[in-house]
N, C-alpha and C positions, 0 to 999 in steps of 0.2 A: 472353386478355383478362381483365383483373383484376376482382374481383368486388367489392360494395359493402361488403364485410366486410372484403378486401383493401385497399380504399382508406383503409379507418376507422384499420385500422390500421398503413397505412403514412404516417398524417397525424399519428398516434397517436407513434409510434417518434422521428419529425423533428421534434412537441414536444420530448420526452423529450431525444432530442439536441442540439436547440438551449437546451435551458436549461440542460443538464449542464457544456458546452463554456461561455457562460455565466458558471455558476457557477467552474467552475474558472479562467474569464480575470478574475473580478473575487475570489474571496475564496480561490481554490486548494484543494487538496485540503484533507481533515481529516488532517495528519500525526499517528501515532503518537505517544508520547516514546520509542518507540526510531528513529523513521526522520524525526521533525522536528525544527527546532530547539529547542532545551530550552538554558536556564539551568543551571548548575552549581557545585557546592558539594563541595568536596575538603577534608578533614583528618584528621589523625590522633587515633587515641580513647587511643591508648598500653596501651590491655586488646583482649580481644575484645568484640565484643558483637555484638546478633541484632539483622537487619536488620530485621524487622519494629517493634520498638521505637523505631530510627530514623524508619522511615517514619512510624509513627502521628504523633510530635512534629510531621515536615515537614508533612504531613495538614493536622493541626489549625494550624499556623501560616497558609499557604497556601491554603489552602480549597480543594484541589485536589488530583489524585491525584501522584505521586513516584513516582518509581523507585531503590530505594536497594542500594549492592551494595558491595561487599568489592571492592578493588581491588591489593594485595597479599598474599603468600604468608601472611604470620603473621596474615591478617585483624584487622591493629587500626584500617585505613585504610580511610577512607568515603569512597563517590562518593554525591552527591547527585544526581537528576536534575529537573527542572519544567519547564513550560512557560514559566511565568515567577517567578524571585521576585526582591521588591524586597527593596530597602538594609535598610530597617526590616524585613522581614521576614528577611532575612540573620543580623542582631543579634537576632532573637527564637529562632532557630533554634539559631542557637551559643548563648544565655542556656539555652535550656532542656536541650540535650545537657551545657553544662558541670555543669547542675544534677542532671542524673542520674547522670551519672556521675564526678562529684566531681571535677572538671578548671577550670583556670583558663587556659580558651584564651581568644586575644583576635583580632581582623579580621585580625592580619600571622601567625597559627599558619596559616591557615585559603588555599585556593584559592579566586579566584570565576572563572569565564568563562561563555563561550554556544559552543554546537557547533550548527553552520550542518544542515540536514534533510539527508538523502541525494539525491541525483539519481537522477530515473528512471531513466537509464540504468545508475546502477547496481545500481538493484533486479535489475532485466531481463535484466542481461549475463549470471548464469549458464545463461538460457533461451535466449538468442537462438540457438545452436547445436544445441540436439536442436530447435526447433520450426521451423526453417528446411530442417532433416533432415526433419521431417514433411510440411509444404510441399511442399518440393520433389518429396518422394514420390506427395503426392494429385495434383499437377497430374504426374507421371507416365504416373497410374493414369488421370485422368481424356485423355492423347493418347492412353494404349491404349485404351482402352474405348469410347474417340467418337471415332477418329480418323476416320470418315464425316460428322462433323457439322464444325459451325461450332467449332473447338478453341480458337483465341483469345479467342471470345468469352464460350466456357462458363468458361475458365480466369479470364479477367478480373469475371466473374462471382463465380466462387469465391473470388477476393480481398478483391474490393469488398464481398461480402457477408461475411467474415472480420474485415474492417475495423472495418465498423460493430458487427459481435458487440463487438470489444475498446473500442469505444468505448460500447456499451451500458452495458458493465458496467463504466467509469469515470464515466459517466453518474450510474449507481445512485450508486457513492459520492461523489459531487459533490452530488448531488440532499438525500441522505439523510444527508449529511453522518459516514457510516460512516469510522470508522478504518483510514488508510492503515498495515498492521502486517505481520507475516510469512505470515498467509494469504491478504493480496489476491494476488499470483503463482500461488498453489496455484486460487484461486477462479478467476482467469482462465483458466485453460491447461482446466480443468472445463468452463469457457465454451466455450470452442476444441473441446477435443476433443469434445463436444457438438454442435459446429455441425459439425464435420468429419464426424461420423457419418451426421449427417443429410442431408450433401451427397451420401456416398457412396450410402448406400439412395436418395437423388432420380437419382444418378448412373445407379444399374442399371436405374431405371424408364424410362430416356431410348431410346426406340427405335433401330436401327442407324443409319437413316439419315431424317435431317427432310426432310421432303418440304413 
């Protein structure tokens, strides 16, 4: 029987989840600018030059962070990335690169496009095979270990309570508006193996047989 501490905070968790889910069906995650859509800005410098000097310019145009990289072997060729930048900010952008570096580009030297976010699933795909390996292994462990008890149910159990771990912890970054980047995967599977641990140690505590 659940106690008044257990209830607080399973009324607690069904907030928390219903405003994450929520947040994420009306405003979406907070994508990265490596894994959301972002703006972009291609051309050639015809020297090399350090990416940071790049960025600072986009920066200060922008009012916003960039991502700025080398995109060919002789590094003279610049990718721009943002979240968004406008027209007039396009032409302040190349105004101030031609001006540093003594070049007379103009809007047809120059690439613009937009590169659409990643799909979860393809964040997710390099995982889905070792944690379904893992999976499959606890509800193994858990028909060996309880095969005297109710085994569907404890299994169905360990799912559903699996579930909701990975939806807590998109939850968090919905809520909290945390960047969708290369360690939300690594933060999750943390999450997982976490709750997997703790199933297991509840698992041993589970007498042979429920009476």
């Amino acid at each position: 029987m659940k106690t008044k501490k257990q209830k607080i905070i399973g009324i607690i968790l069904i907030v928390f989840l219903l405003m994450g889910i929520g947040i994420t069906l009306t405003k979406g995650l907070n994508w990265s600018l490596n894994y959301g859509p972002t703006d972009i800005i291609q051309m050639s410098l015809e020297n090399d030059f350090e990416n940071q000097d790049i960025k600072n310019i986009v920066e200060e145009v922008i009012q916003d962070k960039a991502i700025v990289q080398k995109v060919e072997i002789f590094g003279t060729t610049v990718l721009i990335k943002a979240k968004t930048i406008t027209e007039e900010q396009i032409d302040s952008i190349l105004a101030k690169i031609n001006e540093k570096y003594e070049l007379e580009k103009t809007r047809d030297d120059i690439i613009v496009g937009k590169i659409s976010n990643y799909r979860g699933r393809d964040i997710i795909k390099p995982y889905i095979v070792p944690m379904s390996i893992s999976i499959g292994i606890i509800a193994i462990y858990i028909i060996i270990r309880c095969r005297k008890n109710n085994i569907i149910k404890l299994i169905m159990e360990f799912i559903g309570e699996l579930v909701i771990t990975v939806l807590i912890v998109l939850s968090a970054y919905a809520i909290f508006r945390i960047p969708v980047n290369s360690l939300t995967m690594p933060i999750t599977l943390i999450a997982i193996t976490t709750y997997i641990l703790l199933s297991i140690r509840k698992m041993e505590s589970i007498p042979e047989k429920i009476k």
